[in-house]
NUKOLDREN-666621 format. One record per residue (C-alpha): x, y, z; residue in one letter. Coordinates in steps of 0.05 Angstrom, whole numbers, plus 5000, padded with zeros to 4 digits. Example, Ala and Ser with C-alpha at 12.3 -4.5 7.8 and 13.67 -1.06 7.14 Angstrom:
! NUKOLDREN-666621
X:5246	Y:4910	Z:5156	code:a
X:5273	Y:4979	Z:5143	code:s
***
This chain:
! NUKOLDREN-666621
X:7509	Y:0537	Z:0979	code:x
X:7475	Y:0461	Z:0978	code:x
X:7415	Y:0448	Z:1019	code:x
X:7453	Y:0415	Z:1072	code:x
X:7506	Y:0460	Z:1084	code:x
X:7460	Y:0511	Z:1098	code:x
X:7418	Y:0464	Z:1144	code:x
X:7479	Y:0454	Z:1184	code:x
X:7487	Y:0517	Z:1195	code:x
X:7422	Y:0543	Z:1212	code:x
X:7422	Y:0475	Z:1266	code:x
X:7490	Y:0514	Z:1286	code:x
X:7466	Y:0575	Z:1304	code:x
X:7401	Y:0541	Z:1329	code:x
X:7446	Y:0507	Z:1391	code:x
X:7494	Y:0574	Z:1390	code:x
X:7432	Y:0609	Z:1408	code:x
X:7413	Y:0561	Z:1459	code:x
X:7466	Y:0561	Z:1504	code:x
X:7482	Y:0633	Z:1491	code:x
X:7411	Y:0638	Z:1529	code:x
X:7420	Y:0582	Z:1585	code:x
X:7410	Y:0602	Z:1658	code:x
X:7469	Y:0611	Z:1686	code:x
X:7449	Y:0554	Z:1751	code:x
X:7393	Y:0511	Z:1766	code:x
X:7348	Y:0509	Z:1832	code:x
X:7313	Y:0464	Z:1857	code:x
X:7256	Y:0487	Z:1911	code:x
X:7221	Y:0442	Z:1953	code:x
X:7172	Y:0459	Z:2008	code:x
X:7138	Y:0405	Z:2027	code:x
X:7117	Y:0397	Z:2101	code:x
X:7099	Y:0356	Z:2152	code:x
X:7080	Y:0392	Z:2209	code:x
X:7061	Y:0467	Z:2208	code:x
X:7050	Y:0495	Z:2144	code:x
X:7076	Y:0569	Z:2138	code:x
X:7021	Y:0616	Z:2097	code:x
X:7074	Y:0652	Z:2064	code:x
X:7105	Y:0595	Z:2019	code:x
X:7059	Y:0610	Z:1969	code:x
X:7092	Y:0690	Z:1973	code:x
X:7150	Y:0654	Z:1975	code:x
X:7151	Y:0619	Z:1914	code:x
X:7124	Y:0682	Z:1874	code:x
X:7196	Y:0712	Z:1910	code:x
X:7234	Y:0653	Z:1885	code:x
X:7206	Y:0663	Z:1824	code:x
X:7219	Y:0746	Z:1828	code:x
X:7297	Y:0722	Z:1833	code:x
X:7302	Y:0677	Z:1782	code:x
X:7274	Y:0734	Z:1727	code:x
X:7316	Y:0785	Z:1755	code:x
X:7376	Y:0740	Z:1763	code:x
X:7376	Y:0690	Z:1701	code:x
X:7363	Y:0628	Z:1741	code:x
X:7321	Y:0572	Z:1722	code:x
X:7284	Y:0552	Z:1789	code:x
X:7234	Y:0492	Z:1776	code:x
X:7189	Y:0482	Z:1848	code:x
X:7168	Y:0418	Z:1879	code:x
X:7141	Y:0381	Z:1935	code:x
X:7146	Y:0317	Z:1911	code:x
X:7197	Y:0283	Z:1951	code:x
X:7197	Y:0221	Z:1904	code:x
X:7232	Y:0270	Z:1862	code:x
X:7297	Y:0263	Z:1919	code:x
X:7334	Y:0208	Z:1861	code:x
X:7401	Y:0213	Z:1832	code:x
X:7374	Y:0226	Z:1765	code:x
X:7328	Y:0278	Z:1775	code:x
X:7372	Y:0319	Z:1828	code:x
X:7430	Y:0323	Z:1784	code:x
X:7401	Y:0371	Z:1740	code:x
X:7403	Y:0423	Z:1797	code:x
X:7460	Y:0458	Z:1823	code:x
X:7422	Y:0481	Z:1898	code:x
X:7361	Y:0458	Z:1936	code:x
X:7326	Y:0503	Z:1974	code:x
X:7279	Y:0482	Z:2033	code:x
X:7216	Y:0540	Z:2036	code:x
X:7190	Y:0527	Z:2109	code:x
X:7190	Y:0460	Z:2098	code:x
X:7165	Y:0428	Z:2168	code:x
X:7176	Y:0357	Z:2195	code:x
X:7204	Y:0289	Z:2170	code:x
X:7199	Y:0293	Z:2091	code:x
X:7249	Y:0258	Z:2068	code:x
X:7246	Y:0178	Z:2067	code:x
X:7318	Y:0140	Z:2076	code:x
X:7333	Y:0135	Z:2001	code:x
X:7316	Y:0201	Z:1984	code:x
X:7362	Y:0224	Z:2048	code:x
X:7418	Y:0182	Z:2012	code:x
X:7406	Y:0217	Z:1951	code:x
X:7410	Y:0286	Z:1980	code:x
X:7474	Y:0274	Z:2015	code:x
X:7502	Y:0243	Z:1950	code:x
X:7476	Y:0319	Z:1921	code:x
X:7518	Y:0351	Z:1968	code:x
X:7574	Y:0305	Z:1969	code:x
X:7581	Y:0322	Z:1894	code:x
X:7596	Y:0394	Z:1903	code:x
X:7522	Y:0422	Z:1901	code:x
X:7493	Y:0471	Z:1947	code:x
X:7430	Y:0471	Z:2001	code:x
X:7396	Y:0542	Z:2016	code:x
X:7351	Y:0536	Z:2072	code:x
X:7295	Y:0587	Z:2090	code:x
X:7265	Y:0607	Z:2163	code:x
X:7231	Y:0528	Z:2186	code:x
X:7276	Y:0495	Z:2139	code:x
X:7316	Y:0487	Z:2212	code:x
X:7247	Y:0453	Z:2239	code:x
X:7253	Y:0395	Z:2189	code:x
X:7281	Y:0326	Z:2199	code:x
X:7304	Y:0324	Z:2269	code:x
X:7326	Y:0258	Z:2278	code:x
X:7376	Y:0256	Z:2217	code:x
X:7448	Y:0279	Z:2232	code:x
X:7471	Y:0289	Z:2177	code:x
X:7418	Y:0336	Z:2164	code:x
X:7425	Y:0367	Z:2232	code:x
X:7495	Y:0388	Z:2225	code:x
X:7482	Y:0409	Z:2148	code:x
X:7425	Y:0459	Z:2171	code:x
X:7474	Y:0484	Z:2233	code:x
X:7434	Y:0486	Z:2281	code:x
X:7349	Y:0465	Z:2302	code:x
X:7303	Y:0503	Z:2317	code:x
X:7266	Y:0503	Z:2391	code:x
X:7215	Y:0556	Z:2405	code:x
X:7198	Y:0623	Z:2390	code:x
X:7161	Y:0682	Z:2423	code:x
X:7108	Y:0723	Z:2395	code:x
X:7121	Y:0759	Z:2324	code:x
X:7158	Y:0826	Z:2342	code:x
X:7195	Y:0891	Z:2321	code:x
X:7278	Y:0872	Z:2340	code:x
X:7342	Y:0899	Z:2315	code:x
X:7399	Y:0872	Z:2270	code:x
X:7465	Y:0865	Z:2281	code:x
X:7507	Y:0858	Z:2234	code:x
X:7557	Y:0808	Z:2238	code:x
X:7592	Y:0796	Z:2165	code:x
X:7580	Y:0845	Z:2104	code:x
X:7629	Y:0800	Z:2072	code:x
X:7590	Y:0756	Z:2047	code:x
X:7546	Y:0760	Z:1987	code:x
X:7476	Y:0799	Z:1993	code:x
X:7501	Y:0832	Z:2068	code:x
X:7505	Y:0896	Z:2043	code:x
X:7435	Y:0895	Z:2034	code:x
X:7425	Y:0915	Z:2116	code:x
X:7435	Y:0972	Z:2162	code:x
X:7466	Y:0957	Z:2223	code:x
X:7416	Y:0965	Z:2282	code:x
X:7360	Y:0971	Z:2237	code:x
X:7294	Y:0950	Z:2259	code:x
X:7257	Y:0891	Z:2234	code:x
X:7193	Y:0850	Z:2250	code:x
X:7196	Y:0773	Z:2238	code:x
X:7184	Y:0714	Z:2287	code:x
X:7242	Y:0702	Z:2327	code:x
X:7267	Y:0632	Z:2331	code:x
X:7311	Y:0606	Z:2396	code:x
X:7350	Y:0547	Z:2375	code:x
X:7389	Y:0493	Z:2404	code:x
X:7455	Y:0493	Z:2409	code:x
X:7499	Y:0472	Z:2351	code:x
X:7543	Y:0408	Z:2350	code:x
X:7590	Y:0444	Z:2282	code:x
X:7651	Y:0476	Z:2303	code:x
X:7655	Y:0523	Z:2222	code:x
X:7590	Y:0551	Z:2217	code:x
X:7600	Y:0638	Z:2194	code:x
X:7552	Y:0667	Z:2227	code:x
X:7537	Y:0734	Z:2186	code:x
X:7471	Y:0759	Z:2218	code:x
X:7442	Y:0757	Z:2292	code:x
X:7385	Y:0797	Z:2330	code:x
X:7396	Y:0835	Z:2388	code:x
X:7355	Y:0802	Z:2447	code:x
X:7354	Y:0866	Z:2488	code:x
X:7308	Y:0892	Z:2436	code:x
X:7253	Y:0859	Z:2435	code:x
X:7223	Y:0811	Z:2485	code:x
X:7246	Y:0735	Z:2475	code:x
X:7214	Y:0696	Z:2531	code:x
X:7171	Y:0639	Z:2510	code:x
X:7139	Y:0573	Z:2545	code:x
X:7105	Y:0524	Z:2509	code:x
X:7096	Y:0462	Z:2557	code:x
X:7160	Y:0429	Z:2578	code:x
X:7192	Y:0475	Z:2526	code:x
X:7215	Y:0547	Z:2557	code:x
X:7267	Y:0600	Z:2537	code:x
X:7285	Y:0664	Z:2565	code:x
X:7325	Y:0678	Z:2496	code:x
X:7394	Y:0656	Z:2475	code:x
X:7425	Y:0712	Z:2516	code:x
X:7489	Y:0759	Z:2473	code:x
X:7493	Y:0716	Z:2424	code:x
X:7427	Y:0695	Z:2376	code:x
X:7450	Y:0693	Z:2316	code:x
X:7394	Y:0680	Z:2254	code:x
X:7433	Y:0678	Z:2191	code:x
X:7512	Y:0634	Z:2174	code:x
X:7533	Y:0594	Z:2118	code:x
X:7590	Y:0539	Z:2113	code:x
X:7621	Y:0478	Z:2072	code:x
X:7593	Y:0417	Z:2087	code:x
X:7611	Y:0351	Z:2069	code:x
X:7638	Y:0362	Z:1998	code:x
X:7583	Y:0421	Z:1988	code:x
X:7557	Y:0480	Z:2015	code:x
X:7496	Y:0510	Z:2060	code:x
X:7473	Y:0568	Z:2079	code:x
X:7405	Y:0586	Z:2131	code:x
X:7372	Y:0639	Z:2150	code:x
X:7318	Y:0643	Z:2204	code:x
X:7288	Y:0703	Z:2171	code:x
X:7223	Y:0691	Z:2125	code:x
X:7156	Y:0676	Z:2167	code:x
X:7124	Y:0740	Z:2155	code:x
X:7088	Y:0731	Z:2072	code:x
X:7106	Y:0808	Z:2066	code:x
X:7175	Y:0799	Z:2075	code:x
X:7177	Y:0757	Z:2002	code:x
X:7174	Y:0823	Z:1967	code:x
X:7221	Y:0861	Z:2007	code:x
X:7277	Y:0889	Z:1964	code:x
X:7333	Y:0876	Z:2029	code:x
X:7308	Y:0810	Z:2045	code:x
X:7309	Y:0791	Z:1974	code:x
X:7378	Y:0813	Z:1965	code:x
X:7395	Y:0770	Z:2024	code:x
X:7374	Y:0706	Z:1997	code:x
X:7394	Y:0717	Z:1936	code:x
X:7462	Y:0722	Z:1964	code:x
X:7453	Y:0662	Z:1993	code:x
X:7429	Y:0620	Z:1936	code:x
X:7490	Y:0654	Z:1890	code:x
X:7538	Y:0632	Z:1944	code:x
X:7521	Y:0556	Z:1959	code:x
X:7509	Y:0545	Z:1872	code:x
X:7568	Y:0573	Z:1855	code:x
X:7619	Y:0578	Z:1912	code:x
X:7624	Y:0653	Z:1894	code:x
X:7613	Y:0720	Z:1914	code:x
X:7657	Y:0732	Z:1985	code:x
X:7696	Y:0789	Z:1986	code:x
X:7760	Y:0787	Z:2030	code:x
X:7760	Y:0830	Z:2093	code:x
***
């Protein structure tokens, strides 16, 4: 066998091997902020990270937001916001995230991701809905709402669970599946904060739904304040469901 036959195929096998091994989706996480800044990103990350072993994804972490460019974000297949906070996005970088979208991609966004950039609209109806105030951190109970979708079957229904409690305002999207909610009679949801009060969001406060958007996919959930909760097997499971779901479009079972 001649020298370069043999180097061909060892360069064969070399690129064989290669994408045998490739991740099977990209993710791209960002948690930059520009308001409150949550102590358990850094848990959050080291989560993140947790998945991607376990799960064969590559996830590469930023909060860089010059990195919001066509050429750089089309290496990823979903963004996920880590309690980002604020406005952190400048106008082009908007335009290219809502290109990223547009193209099929997917947008995961974790517990303040739905206190971020409140006076884009695009965003706004992406993220479903804003957040408004919360009480103190408490002990409430789940209810389940959808086990269809991916990472659901992680939960009990009814089952207890401590987290801080967002109120929101109402939503202006008509498709949003909401699969998870807390059960206001369980806990205590009153707030004030200045000119901003709640007495809860009455029957209905839900905390977790997904939906297309705009050519792509998102999915929230308000769950994630507590640092703890990063290496919790069930919460975990959840997001990961989440992330599988808006990179892929996969993973709903039919009722």
């Amino acid at each position: 066998m001649s020298i370069m036959k043999k180097l061909t195929i060892t360069i064969s096998l070399f690129f064989a091997m290669f994408f045998c091994h490739a991740e099977q989706f990209n993710v791209l996480l960002f948690s930059k902020t520009a308001g409150w800044h949550h102590k358990s990103i850094n848990q959050g990350v080291n989560g993140l990270e947790t998945l991607a072993k376990q799960h064969f994804f590559k996830l590469d972490w930023h909060e860089d937001a010059n990195r919001f460019n066509d050429e750089f974000l089309k290496q990823f297949d979903v963004i996920v916001f880590l309690n980002t906070t604020g406005d952190i996005l400048n106008k082009d970088q908007q335009a290219a995230f809502q290109r990223f979208i547009q193209s099929g991609k997917g947008f995961v966004g974790i517990h303040s991701a739905a206190d971020t950039e409140y006076d884009w609209p695009w965003y706004g109806k992406m993220i479903g809905h804003y957040f408004k105030i919360h009480p103190q951190i408490q002990t409430a109970q789940l209810n389940i709402l959808n086990n269809q979708f991916p990472g659901m079957v992680a939960f009990n229904d009814k089952q207890l669970w401590t987290d801080e409690w967002y109120d929101f305002y109402p939503s202006k999207q008509t498709n949003l599946n909401y699969i998870l909610a807390v059960d206001e009679q369980s806990y205590s949801p009153e707030a004030s904060w200045g000119d901003i009060k709640t007495k809860g969001m009455g029957d209905f406060h839900p905390i977790a739904w997904y939906h297309n958007y705009d050519g792509g996919r998102a999915f929230y959930t308000a769950l994630g304040h507590m640092p703890s909760v990063y290496s919790n097997e069930q919460f975990l499971r959840h997001l990961y469901g989440g992330i599988y779901w808006a990179a892929t479009g996969k993973g709903i079972k039919s009722n």
